[in-house]
C-alpha positions in Angstrom: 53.5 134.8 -42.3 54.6 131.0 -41.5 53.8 130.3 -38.3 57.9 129.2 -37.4 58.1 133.4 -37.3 55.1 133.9 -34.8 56.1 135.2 -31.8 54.7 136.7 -28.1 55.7 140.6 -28.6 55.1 143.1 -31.8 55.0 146.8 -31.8 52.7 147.8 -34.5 53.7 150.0 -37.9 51.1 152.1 -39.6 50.6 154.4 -41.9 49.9 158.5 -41.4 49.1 159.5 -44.7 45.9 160.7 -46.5 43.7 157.9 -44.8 43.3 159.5 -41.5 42.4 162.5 -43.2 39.3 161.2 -45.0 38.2 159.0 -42.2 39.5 156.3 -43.5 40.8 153.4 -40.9 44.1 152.2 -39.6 44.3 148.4 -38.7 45.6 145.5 -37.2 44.3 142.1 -36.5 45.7 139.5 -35.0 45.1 135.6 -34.9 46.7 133.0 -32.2 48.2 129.8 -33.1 46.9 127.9 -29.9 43.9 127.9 -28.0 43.7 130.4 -24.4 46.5 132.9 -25.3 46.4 135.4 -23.6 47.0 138.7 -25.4 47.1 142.5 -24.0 47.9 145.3 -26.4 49.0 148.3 -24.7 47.4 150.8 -27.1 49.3 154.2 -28.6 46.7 156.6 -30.0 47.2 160.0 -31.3 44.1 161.1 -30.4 40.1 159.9 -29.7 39.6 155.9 -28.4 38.8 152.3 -29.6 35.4 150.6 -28.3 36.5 146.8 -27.6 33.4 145.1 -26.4 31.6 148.0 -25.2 34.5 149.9 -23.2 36.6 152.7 -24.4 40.2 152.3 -24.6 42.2 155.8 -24.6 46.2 156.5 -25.6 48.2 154.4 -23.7 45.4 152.3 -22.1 45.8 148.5 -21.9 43.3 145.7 -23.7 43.9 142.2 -22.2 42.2 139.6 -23.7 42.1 135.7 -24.1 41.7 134.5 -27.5 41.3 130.8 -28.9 43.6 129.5 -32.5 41.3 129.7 -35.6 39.8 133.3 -34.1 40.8 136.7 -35.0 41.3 139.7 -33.6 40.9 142.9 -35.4 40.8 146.8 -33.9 40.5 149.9 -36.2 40.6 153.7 -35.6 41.3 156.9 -37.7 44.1 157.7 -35.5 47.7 156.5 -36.3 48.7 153.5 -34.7 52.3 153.0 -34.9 53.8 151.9 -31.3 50.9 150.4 -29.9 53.0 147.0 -28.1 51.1 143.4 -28.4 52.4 140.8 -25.9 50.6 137.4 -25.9 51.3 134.3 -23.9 51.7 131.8 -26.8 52.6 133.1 -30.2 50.6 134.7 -32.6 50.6 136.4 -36.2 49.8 140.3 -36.7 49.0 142.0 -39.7 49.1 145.7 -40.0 47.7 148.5 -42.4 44.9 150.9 -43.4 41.4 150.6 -44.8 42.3 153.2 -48.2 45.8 154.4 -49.0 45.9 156.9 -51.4 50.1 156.4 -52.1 50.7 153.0 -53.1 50.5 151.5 -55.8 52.8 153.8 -58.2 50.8 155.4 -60.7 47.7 156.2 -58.6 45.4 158.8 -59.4 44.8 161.0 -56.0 41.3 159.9 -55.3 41.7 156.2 -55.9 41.7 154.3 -53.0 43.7 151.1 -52.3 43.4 148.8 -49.3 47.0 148.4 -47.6 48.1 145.1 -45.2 51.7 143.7 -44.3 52.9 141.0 -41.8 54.2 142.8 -39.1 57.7 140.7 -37.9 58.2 140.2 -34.1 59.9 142.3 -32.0 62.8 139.4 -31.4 63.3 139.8 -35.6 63.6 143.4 -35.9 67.5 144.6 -36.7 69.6 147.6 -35.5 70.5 148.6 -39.1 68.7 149.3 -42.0 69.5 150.5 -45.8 66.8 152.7 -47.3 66.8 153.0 -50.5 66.4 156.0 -52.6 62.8 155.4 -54.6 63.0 158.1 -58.1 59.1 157.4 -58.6 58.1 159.0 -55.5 58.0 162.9 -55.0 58.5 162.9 -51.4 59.4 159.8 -49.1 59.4 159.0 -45.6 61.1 157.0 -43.4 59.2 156.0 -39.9 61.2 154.9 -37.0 60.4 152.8 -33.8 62.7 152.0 -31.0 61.1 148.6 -29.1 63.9 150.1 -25.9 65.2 153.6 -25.9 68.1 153.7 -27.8 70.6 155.5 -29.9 69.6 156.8 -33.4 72.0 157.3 -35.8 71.5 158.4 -39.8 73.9 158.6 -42.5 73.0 160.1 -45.9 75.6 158.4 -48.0 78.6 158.1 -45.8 77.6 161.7 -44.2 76.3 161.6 -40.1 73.3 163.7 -40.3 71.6 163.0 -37.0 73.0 161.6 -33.6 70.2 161.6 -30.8 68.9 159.4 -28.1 65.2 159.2 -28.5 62.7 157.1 -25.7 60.8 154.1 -26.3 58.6 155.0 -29.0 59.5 157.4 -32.2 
């Protein structure tokens, strides 16, 4: 990610598919752009804890940390960890993703296992509306949503309202 698009606050996407089942690990890492930022990741965990530096860290448990620019930052567990919220005091870059991923790319044989990493954009980039598109190579999709503030959810299917619901911080 360029660094103009770093930011202080990120709520992090990942991926429940096959990889959890297997034993497989969920990611993210992050690296900070200056020296002494200060960084605390308020952790969302389905289940079990993460071992930072010889202390376990439980569902909705807080990490602070300082880190230096040119370090990184990486935490793994075989429990999802979509929602978990990363703040920092000076910006910083976040990748997200899982060790194996047995549904990307197309054309995968079940059993093959891909690595699976994206930039994770800031929480002062995300939009309010979003177009899904339909993909005909995939048997089954699905479509994960966050909310960084409680909000209203609304879902059209073509120009049809399917769903109207207020949902809290995290989906």
């Amino acid at each position: 990610m360029p660094l103009r698009f770093a930011s202080t606050k990120y709520i992090i996407p990942s991926l429940h598919d096959y990889t959890v089942y297997y034993g497989y690990k969920n990611l993210m890492a992050l690296a900070p752009i200056h020296h002494n930022t200060r960084v605390s990741i308020h952790l969302k965990l389905e289940s079990g804890a993460i071992t930072y530096e010889s202390k376990k860290y439980i569902d909705n448990d807080i990490i602070n940390l300082v880190i230096n620019k040119y370090s990184t930052l990486q935490l793994s567990h075989t429990s999802d960890l979509s929602g978990t919220m990363i703040t920092s005091s000076e910006p910083i870059i976040i990748v997200s993703g899982s060790q194996c991923n047995f549904a990307v790319p197309k054309g995968i044989r079940l059993g093959d296992c891909n690595p699976f990493i994206e930039s994770v954009l800031p929480t002062d980039q995300l939009d309010d509306m979003f177009i899904t598109p339909y993909i005909s190579t995939r048997l089954n999709n699905t479509v994960r949503i966050q909310a960084v503030n409680s909000t209203d959810l609304t879902i059209l299917i073509g120009k049809q309202n399917i769903k109207n619901t207020k949902r809290k911080r995290f989906l």
